[in-house]
C-alpha positions in Angstrom: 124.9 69.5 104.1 125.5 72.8 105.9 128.7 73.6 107.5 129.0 72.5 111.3 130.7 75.0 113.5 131.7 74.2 117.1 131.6 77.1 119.4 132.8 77.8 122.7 132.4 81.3 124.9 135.5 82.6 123.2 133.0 83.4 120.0 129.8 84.1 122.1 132.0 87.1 124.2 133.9 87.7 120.7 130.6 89.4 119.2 130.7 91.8 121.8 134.8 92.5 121.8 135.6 95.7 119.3 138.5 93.5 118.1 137.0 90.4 116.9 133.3 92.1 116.3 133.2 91.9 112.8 134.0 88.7 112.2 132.1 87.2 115.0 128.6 89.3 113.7 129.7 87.8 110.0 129.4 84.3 111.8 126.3 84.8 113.1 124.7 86.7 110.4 125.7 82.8 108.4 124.0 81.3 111.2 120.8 83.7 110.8 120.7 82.9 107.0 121.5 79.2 107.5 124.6 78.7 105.7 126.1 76.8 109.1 124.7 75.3 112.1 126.4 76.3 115.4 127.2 72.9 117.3 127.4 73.6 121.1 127.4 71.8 124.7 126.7 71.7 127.9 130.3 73.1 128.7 129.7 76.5 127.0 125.5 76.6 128.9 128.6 76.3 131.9 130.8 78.7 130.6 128.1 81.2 130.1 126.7 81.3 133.6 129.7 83.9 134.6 129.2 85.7 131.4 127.9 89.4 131.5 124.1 89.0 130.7 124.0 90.5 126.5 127.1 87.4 126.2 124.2 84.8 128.6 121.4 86.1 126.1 122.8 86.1 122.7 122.4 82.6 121.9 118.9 83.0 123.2 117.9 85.6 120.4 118.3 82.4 117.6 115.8 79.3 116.9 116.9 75.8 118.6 117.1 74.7 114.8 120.3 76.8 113.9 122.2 74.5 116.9 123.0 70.9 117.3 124.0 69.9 120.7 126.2 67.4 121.6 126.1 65.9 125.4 129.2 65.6 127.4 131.2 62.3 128.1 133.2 60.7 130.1 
């Protein structure tokens, strides 16, 4: 079973930051080569809409297969 990761807009914006760049691309390049799955929700598609537009379309450059989506509750 691959690795579930949670992410929020703190990782999304972190691929773009200088400080946390290189980790951030190292998660994602696991996500390209599908050693994880990124689990997200309908708070971060939220979160996003204030985002500069590269942090909006990064998610957008992978398959809907590398994410699991989980629905918000009460």
């Amino acid at each position: 079973m691959k690795l579930r990761i949670y992410i929020d807009t703190s990782i999304v914006g972190g691929y773009f930051d200088e400080e946390f760049s290189e980790a951030t691309k190292g998660l994602f390049e696991r996500l390209e080569n599908k050693e994880v799955v990124f689990v997200i929700s309908d708070l971060l598609d939220l979160e996003l809409t204030g985002a500069p537009l590269n942090v909006r379309e990064l998610l957008y450059n992978f398959s809907a297969d590398k994410f699991e989506r989980v629905q918000l509750t009460e």
